[in-house]
N, C-alpha and C positions, 0 to 999 in steps of 0.2 A: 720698057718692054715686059719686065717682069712682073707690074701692076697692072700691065693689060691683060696677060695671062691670067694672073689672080681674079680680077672682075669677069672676066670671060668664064672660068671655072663657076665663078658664085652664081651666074646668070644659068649655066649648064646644069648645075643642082641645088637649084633654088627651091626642089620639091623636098630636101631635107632638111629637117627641122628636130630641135633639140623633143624629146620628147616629153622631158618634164623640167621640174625646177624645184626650189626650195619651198615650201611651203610655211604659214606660219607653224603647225603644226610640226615638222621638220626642224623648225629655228627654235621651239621650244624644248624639243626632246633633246636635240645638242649642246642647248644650255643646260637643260639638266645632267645631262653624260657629264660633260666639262668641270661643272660647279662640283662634282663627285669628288673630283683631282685636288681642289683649291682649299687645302687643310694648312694651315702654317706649320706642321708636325711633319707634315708628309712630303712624299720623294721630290727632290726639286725637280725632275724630269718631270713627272707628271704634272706639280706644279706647273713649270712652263709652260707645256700642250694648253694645262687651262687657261692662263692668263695672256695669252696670244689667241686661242681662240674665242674669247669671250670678247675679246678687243674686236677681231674681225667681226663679231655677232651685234657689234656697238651698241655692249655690254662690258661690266667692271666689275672685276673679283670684290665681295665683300671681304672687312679687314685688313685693309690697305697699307696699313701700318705694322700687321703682324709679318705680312708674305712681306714686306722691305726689307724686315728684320731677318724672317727665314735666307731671303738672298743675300743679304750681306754676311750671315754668318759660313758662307762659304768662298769669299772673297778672296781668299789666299790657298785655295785647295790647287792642286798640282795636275790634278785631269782637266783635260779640254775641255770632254762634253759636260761635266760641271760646272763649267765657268760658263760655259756657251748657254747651259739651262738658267744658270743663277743672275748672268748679266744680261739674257734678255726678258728676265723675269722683271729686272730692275729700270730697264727700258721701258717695258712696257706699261711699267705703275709711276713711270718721271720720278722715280729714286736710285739713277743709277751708283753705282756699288764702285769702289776704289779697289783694283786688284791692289794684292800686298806683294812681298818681291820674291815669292814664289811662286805665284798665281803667273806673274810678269815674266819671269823666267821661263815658263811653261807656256805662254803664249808666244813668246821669242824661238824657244825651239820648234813648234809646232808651227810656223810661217814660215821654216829657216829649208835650205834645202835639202830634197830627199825624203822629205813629209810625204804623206796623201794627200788623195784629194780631201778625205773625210779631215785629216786632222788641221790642214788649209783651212777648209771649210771654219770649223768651232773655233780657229785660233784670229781668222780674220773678223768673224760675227764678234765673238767676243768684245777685240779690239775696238770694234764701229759701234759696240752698245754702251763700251766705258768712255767715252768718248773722243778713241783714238783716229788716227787715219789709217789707212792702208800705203804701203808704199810699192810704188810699182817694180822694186827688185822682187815680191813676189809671184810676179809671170812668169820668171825663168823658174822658178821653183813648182809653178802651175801649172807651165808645158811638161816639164820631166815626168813630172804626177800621172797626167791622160797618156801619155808616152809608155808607161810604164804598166798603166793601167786606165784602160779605154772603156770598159765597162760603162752600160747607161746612166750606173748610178754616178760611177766617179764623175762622168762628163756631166750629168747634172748639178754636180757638185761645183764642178769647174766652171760653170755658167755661174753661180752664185758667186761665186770669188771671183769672178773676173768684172762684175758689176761694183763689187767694192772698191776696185782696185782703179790710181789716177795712173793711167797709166796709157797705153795704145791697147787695145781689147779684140781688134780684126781678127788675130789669126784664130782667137777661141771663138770668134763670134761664126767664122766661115764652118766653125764643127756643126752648127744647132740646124740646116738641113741636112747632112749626114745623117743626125740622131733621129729627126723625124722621118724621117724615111724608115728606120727599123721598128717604126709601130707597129702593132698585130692591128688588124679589122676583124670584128665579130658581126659578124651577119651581117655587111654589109652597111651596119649603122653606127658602131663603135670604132674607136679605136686605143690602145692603149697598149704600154710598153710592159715587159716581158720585167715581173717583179710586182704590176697590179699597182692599186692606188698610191705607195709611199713614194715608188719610183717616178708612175705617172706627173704625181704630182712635183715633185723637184725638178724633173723635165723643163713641165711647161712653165713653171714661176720663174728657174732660173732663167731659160731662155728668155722669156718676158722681160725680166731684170735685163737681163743682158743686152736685149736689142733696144730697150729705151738707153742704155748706159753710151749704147754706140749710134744714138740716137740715128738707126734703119729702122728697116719693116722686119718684120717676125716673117722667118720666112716657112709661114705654114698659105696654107690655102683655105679660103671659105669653106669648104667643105671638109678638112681635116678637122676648120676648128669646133663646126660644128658637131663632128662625130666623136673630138674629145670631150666636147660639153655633154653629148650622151652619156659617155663611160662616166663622166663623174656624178653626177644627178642618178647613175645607176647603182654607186655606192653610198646612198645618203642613209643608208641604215646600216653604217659603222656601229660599232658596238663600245670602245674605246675609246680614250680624250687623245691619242693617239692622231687615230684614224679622223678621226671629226676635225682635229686640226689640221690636218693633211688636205680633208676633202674642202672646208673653208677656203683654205692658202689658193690651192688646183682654180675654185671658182672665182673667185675674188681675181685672179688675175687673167678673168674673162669676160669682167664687166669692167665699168664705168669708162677709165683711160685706155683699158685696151684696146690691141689694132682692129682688131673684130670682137665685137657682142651678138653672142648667139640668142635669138629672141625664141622664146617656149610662146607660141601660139598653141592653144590648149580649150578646153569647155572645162567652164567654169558651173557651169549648169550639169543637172544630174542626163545620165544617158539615155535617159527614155521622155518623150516629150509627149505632151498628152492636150486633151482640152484644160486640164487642169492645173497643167504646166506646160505653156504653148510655148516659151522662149528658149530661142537657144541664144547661152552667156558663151563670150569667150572673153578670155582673161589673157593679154599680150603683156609679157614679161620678161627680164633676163632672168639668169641662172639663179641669184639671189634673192626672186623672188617681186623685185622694185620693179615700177613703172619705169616704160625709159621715153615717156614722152607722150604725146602728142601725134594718133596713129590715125589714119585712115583705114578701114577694116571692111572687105568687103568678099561677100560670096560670091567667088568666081564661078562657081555650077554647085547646083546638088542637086545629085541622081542614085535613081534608086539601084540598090545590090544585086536586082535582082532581071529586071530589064533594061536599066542602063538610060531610062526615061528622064529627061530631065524633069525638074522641078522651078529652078530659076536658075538663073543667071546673074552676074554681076550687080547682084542686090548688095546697094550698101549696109552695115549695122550701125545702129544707133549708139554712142557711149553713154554708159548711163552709170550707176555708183559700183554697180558690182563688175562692169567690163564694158564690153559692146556686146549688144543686144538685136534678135531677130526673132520679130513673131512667127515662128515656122508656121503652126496651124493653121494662121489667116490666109496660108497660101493652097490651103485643102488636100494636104498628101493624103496619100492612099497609107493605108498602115503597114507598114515594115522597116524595113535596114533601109540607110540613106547614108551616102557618103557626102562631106561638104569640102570643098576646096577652096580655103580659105587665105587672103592675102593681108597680109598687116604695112601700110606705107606710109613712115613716117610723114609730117605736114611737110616740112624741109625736107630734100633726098640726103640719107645718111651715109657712103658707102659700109659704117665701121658694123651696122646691122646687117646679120645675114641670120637665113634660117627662118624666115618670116613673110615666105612667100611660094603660095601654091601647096600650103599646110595639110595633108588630107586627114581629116576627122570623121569620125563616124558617130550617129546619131541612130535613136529605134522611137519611129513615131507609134504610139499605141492609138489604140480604140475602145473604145468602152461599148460594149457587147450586150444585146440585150435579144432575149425568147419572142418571139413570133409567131402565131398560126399555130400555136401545140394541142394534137387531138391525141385523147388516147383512143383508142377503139378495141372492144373485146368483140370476138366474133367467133358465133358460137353454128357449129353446121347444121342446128334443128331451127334454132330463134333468129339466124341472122346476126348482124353487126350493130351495137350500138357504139355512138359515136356520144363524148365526152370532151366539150373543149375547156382547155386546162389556162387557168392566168395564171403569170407570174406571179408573187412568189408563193398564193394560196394553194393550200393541198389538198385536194379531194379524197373525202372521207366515204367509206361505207358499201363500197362496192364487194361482190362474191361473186368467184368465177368458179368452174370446176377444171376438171385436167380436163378434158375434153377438147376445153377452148381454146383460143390464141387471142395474145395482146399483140396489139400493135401501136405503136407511138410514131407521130411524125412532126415535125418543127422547123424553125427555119430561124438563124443566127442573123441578125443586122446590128450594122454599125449605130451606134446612138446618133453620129452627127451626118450621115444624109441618108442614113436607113436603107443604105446598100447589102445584099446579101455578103456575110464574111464563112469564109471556108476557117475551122479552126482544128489548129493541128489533133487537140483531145475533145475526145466527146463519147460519154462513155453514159452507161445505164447502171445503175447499183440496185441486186435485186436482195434486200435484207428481212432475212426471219425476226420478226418484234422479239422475241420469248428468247431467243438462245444469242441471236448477235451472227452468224453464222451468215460470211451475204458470196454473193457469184457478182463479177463486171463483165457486161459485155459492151460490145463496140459499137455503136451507132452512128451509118454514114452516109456520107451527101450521094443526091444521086445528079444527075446534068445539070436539073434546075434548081440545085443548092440546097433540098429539100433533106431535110436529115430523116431518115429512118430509124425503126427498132423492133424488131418482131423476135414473140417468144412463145414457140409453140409448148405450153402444160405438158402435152403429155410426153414428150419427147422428153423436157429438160424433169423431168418428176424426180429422175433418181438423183438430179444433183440437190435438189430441195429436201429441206426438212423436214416432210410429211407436212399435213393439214396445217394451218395456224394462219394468224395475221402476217403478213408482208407489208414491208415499205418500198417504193419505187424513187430513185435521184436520178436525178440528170446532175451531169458534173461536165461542165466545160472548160476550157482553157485554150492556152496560147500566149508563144514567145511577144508575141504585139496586142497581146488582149488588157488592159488596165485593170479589168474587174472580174477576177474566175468567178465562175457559178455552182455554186453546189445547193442544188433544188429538189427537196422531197415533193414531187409532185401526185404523190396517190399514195395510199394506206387500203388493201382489200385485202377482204379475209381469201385464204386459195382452198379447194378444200379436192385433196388428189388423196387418190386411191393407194399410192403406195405410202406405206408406215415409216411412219420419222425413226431414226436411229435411236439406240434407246438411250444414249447418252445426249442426244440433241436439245433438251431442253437444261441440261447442266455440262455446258463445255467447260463451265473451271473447277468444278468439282473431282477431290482428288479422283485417281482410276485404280483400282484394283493390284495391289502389291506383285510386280514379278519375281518371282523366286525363280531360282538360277539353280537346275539338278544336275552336279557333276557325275559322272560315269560314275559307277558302283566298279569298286576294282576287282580283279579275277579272282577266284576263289583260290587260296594260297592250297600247294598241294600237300600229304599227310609229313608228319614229324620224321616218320621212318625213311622215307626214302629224301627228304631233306637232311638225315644224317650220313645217310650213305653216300652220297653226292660230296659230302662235304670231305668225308673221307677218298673216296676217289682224287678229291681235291688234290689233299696233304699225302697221300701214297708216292709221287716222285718224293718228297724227301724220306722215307720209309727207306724207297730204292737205292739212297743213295748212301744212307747208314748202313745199310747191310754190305754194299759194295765197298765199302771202306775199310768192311769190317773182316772183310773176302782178302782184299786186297792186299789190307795191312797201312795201313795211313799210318807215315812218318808226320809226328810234330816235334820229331826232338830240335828240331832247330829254332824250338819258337823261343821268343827270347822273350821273358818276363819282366822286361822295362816298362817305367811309367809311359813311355808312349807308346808302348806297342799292344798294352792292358788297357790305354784308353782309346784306342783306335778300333780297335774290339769291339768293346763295349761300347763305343759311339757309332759303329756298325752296328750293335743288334740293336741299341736303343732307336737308332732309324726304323727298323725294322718292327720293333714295336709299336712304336711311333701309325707306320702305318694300320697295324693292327688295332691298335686304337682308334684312329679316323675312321676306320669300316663301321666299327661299331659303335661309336657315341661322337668325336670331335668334327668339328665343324672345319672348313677349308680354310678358312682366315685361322682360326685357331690352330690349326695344322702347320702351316707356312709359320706361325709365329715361332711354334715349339721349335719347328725344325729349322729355321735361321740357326739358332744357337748351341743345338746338337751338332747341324752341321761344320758352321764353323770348329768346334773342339774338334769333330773327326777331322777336320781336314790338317787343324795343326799339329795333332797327334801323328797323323797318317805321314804327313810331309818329315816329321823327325824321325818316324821307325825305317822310312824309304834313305834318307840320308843315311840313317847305322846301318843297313843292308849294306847300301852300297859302298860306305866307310870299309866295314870288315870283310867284305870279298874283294874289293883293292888291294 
């Protein structure tokens, strides 16, 4: 019942499909990341990543003899993940390494109970890479672990170990729908677990591991697998031997023996398709980039974006060396966006293929564009209209108009291949001064019967022109479906208008004339005498206040003549000075400097003379 559900699901979204795949391009850049790591000197972690992923690249570390010797010289080390890195470094070059009896000791406790999953993990790989067994009293040790700690990554972990393990595997194996069920979905076309590619990827390998071990089905769905195959082909520009062997592991166990292989039906051909490139290639592949057989490939509809027209129908494609192949052109599209929907069916029916059927691709048929009927016409209100037909791509020399007149231009766009009028998004007039470079664009546009216009009345547009001189006239065409823009000097006349060229118009790069920048003139300072009087006005409250003291009778006999009370003083008036001097020469920074360290002594002085105050009135 639950393989009918599953095929029923595949058949419900048969329209998604992986979006890309490894390319050779891809398989080269990950060899080069990888080979980065593969130093005999260097960290045996990183070694590992290389030499496992290079293996899945089916490719082989050079110095084969040195990385044995790097692995074996860690043979007897007491960390897991070093043994885990160094024995399957050893694996995977067929030189596996003898742990020594503390290497062995440290595998022995890290399987024992009470472990993680992670230290399970490296102590059982370990084991299986020296060429030990696993023994199945490690399940009770494997339950308590996910028990303890359920996390994605542990239970990833615990799908790996439980595939090592001769043992009964059911009750780990019933966790691997749980897990997949806490995928995230990105837009509907990914999917992928909450930690990103490391996690993703331990997921689905172990489970994969796990469900051959307990030899069921993987209990995902056609359409989860293929939306994990999205998320991984979306990390293929890893940056680390890390990540690259992560993302390797993840596809590698979505091809060949897997329960499903997600097929990248893809164009192989460039996206614009023209007379010149009539074909459209598509290129049927798994994740790794390999043929998986022997396909029947055929266009189920292509319709265009834009009214939904078909084009054809269940047109087979031809296989040819670079994929399967279809002469779109020979089928006479009109030029624009075309969708294809595309199905890929193996010769044999495969169930373990999905993702390979009702593909939607998009495709842009161009046009090659070519001038038609182009008149210029000046037409003058005493002499009448002369009319001037212009070829393609010659330019017509020697004409003189004055402001007076008006030009006028009219043309008409057709497709080169059945010389249909084409409406094109740009179409523009370029009106350029020869002598200065100095030009204006205007617009020139279709009217009912596709006829392009362009009219420029002299004397109106006079003051955007340069005064008198030779002009150059372009047509400049284009468009998203056009193969060949146009940029056409179609006339050179001299214009000779009444109003006067700028006077820089014949040297635009020539420097300009220096700005000088005049700040305010400041206010005239007022006389010396009444700036002294002011100033003494200023200093008159302390006048007032000696003389009051002086009225008064000011007691200082109590002042006490100790060093702190002389320097508390005097680090008050030197403040005091201090700012006296900033009014008149020191600068702020300079000011804060001086007085940090005046102030501190006033303050330590200050705090000892307040203490013997209050010491001898106690």
């Amino acid at each position: 019942m639950r393989i009918l559900c599953i095929l029923l699901l595949g058949v419900l979204c048969s329209g998604l499909s992986p979006t890309n795949h490894l390319t050779q391009q891809d398989k080269t850049r990950l060899k080069s990341l990888l080979e980065q790591s593969c130093t005999a000197d260097g960290d045996i972690t990183s070694l590992y990543h290389c030499v496992q992923g290079l293996k899945l690249l089916g490719s082989e570390a050079s110095d084969k003899a040195g990385l044995c010797k790097t692995a074996a010289s860690f043979a007897d080390d007491s960390s897991l993940e070093v043994l885990y890195a160094a024995s399957g470094v050893g694996a995977a070059l067929s030189c596996p390494i003898k742990l020594g009896a503390k290497a062995t000791e440290a595998v022995k406790s890290g399987s024992s109970d009470g472990s993680s999953s992670a230290s399970l993990y490296f102590a059982c790989n370990t084991l299986v890479n020296t060429g030990g067994k696993v023994d199945k009293a490690v399940l009770t040790a494997l339950n308590a672990a996910i028990k303890k700690d359920d996390s994605l990554r542990s239970l990833g972990l615990a799908f790996h170990v439980a595939s090592l393990v001769t043992g009964d595997v059911n009750k780990i194996y019933e966790r691997i729908e749980d897990v997949v069920a806490q995928a995230d979905e990105v837009d509907g076309k990914m999917l992928q677990f909450e930690g990103g590619l490391s996690v993703t990827s331990i997921v689905l390998t172990g489970a994969a591991n796990l469900a051959a071990k307990a030899k069921k089905q993987l209990q995902i769905t056609p359409e989860q697998a293929v939306k994990f195959a999205n998320y991984l082909v979306s990390r293929k520009s890893v940056q680390q031997a890390k990540g690259a062997l992560q993302l390797l592991e993840g596809i590698v166990s979505m091809t060949g023996s897997a329960q499903f292989t997600p097929v990248s039906v893809s164009l192989a051909s460039p996206l614009a398709i023209s007379t010149a490139n009539p074909n459209v290639v598509i290129s049927v592949l798994d994740l790794k980039g390999d043929v998986v057989g022997a396909m029947k490939v055929t266009v189920d509809s292509a319709s265009s974006t834009i009214d939904d027209s078909s084009l054809v129908t269940g047109k087979e494609m031809t296989k040819t060396a670079d994929g399967y192949t279809l002469n779109l052109m020979s089928l006479n599209p009109e030029p624009g966006f075309y969708e294809l929907t595309v199905s890929a069916k193996p010769a044999k029916a495969d169930p373990k293929l999905v993702g390979n059927t009702a593909v939607k691709l998009n495709v842009k048929v161009l046009a090659e564009q070519k001038i038609s009927n182009a008149v210029l016409k000046v037409i003058d209100s005493d002499s009448g209209t002369k009319s001037n037909k212009l070829t393609y791509p010659q330019t017509s020399h020697g004409q003189s108009v004055r402001q007076k007149d008006r030009l006028a231009l009219t043309f008409s766009v057709l497709s080169s291949t059945n010389n249909q009028p084409l409406t094109v998004h740009q179409a523009f007039v370029k009106v350029t001064h020869v002598e200065s470079g100095a030009e204006i664009i205007y617009v020139a546009e279709a009217d009912m019967n596709d006829v392009y216009k362009f009219e420029m009345d002299l004397d109106t547009e006079a003051e955007l022109l340069k005064g008198s001189g030779k002009y150059s006239f372009s047509l400049m065409l284009g468009d998203a479906v056009v193969s060949n823009p146009i940029t056409w000097v179609f006339t050179e006349m001299n214009l000779d208008l009444n109003t006067p060229a700028p006077a820089d118009a014949a040297k635009p790069f020539q420097p300009k004339p220096e700005i000088t920048h005049l700040f305010r003139e400041p206010e005239a300072r007022p006389p010396q005498a009444v700036s002294t009087v002011f100033t003494l006005l200023c200093l008159s409250p302390i006048l007032v206040l000696l003389i009051l003291w002086i009225k008064l009778g000011a007691n200082i006999s109590n002042f006490s003549f100790s060093l702190s009370a002389l320097g508390f003083h005097a680090g008050l008036g030197a403040i005091f000075a201090l700012y006296v001097y900033f009014w008149l020469e020191l600068t702020m920074f300079e000011t804060v400097r001086y007085l940090a360290i005046l102030g501190l002594a006033t303050f330590i002085s200050g705090n000892y003379l307040l203490a013997g105050i209050a010491k001898k009135t106690k």
